[in-house]
C-alpha positions in Angstrom: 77.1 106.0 118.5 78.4 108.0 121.2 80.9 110.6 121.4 83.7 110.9 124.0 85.7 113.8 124.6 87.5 112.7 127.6 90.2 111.0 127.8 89.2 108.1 130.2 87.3 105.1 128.8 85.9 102.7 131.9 84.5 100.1 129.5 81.8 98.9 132.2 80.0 102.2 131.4 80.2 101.7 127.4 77.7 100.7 125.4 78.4 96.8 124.6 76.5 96.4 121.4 78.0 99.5 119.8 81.0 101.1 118.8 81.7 104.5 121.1 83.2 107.0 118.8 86.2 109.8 120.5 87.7 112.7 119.3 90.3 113.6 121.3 91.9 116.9 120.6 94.9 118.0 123.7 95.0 121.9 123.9 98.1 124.1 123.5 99.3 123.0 127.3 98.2 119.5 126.7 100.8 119.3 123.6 103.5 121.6 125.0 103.3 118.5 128.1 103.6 115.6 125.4 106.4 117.5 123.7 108.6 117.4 127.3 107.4 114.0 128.3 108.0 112.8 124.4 111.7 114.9 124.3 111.1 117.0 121.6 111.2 120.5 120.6 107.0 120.7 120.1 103.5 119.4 118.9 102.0 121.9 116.6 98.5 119.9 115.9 97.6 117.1 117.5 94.3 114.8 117.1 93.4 111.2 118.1 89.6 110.0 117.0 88.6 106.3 116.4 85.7 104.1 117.6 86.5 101.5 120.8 84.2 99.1 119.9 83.0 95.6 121.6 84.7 91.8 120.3 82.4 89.2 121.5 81.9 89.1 125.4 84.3 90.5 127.0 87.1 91.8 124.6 87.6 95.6 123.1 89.1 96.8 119.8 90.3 100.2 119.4 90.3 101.4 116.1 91.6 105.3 115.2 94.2 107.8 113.7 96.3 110.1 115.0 97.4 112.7 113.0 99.7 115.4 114.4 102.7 118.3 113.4 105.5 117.7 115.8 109.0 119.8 115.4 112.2 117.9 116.3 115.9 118.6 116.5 117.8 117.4 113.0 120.7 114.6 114.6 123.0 116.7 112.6 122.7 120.5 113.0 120.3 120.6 115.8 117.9 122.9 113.5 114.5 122.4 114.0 112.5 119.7 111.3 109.0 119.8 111.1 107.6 116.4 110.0 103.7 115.2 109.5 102.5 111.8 111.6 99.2 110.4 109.9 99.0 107.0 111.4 96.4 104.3 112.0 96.1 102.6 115.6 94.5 99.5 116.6 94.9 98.1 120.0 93.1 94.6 121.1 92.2 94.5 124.4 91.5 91.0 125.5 90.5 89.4 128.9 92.6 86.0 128.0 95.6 87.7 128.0 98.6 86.1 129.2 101.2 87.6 130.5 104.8 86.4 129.3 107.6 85.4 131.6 110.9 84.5 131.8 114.4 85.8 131.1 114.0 85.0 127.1 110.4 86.0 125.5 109.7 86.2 122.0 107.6 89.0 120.3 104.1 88.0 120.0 103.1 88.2 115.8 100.0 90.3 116.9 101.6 93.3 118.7 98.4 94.8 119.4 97.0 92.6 121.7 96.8 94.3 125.4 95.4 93.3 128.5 91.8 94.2 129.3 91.7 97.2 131.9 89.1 98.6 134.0 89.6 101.7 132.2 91.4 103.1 128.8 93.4 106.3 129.3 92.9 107.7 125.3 95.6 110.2 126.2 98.1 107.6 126.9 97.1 105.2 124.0 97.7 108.9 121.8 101.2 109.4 123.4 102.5 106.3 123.1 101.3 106.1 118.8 102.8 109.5 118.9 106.2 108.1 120.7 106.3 105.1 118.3 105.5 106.7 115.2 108.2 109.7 115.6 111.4 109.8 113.3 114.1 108.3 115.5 116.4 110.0 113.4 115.1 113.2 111.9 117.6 115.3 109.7 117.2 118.7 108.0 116.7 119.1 104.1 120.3 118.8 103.1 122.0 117.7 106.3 124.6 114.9 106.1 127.2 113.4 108.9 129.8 113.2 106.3 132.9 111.2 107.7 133.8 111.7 111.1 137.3 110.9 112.7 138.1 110.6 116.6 141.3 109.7 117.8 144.0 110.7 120.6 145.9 113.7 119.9 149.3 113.4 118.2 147.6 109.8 116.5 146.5 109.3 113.2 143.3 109.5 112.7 141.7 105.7 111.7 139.7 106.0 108.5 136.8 104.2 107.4 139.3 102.1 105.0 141.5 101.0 107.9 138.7 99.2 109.5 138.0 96.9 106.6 141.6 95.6 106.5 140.5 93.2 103.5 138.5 95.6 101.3 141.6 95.7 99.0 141.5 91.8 98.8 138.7 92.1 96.2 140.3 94.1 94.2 143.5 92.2 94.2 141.5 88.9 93.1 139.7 90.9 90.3 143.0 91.6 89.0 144.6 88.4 89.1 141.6 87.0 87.6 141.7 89.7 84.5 145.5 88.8 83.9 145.6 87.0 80.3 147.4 83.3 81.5 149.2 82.6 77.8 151.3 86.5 78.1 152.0 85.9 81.9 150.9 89.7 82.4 
């Protein structure tokens, strides 16, 4: 098996019997790029290696892991939160790929079926794991959003109970139900 280092992949030039190995690890400019493109504060380590390996004549799997140490802002106090991605990626590229159309589309059950290219850009495969695999919502150890209450000044402020008018309902019924019918309490 072969090695790669760089980042693009024209599959014309790969060996078609046998998987090509890559180990694809972006330097400190590299990440600090990601990081802007990606929107978040940085990418301490960051490593993508796997095997692209031929499927029958014409198709190409992509099998590897990225594992990375990216720092976001908490949703809550803005602080920094360092969190650790390990995941596994596996992309099918396929020359019988069709394209869907139309103003309604359903997800396909195999999301990891792609078009065959020309050529596979590792670096973009890596960003986008990286993109999907990020917390959308990362929060600080002990960080909560409590309750939070907007309104116009001089208003009153509508609480979480005024916007479930029948919450009370329930208990009314429970206690209608719990009155003993023979003492009429």
């Amino acid at each position: 098996m072969a090695e790669q280092t760089r980042s693009h992949l024209r599959l014309a030039d790969l060996a078609n019997r046998k998987p090509t190995t890559f180990d694809l690890v972006p330097d400190t400019k590299q990440r600090a790029r990601i990081a802007e493109e990606l929107g978040i504060l940085g990418i301490k380590k960051l490593r993508f290696t796997g095997e692209i390996a031929p499927t029958g004549k014409q198709d190409w799997t992509l099998t590897a892991h990225l594992g990375a140490t990216v720092s976001q802002s908490c949703v809550v106090t803005l602080d920094p939160v360092t969190t650790r991605i390990d995941e596994d990626v596996t992309r099918n590229y396929t020359a019988d790929y069709v394209e869907m159309s139309g103003t309604e589309i359903e997800m396909p059950e195999d999301d990891t079926i792609e078009p065959l290219p020309e050529t596979i850009d590792l670096a973009v495969v890596m960003s986008e794991a990286l993109a999907l695999a990020l917390p959308a919502f990362p929060r600080a150890e002990g960080a909560s959003v409590g309750q939070v209450v907007h309104t116009e000044p001089g208003k009153e402020p509508m609480t979480d109970d005024d916007a479930k008018p029948f919450a009370g309902l329930g208990a009314l019924r429970d206690a209608l139900q719990k009155k003993d019918p023979e003492d009429g309490s």
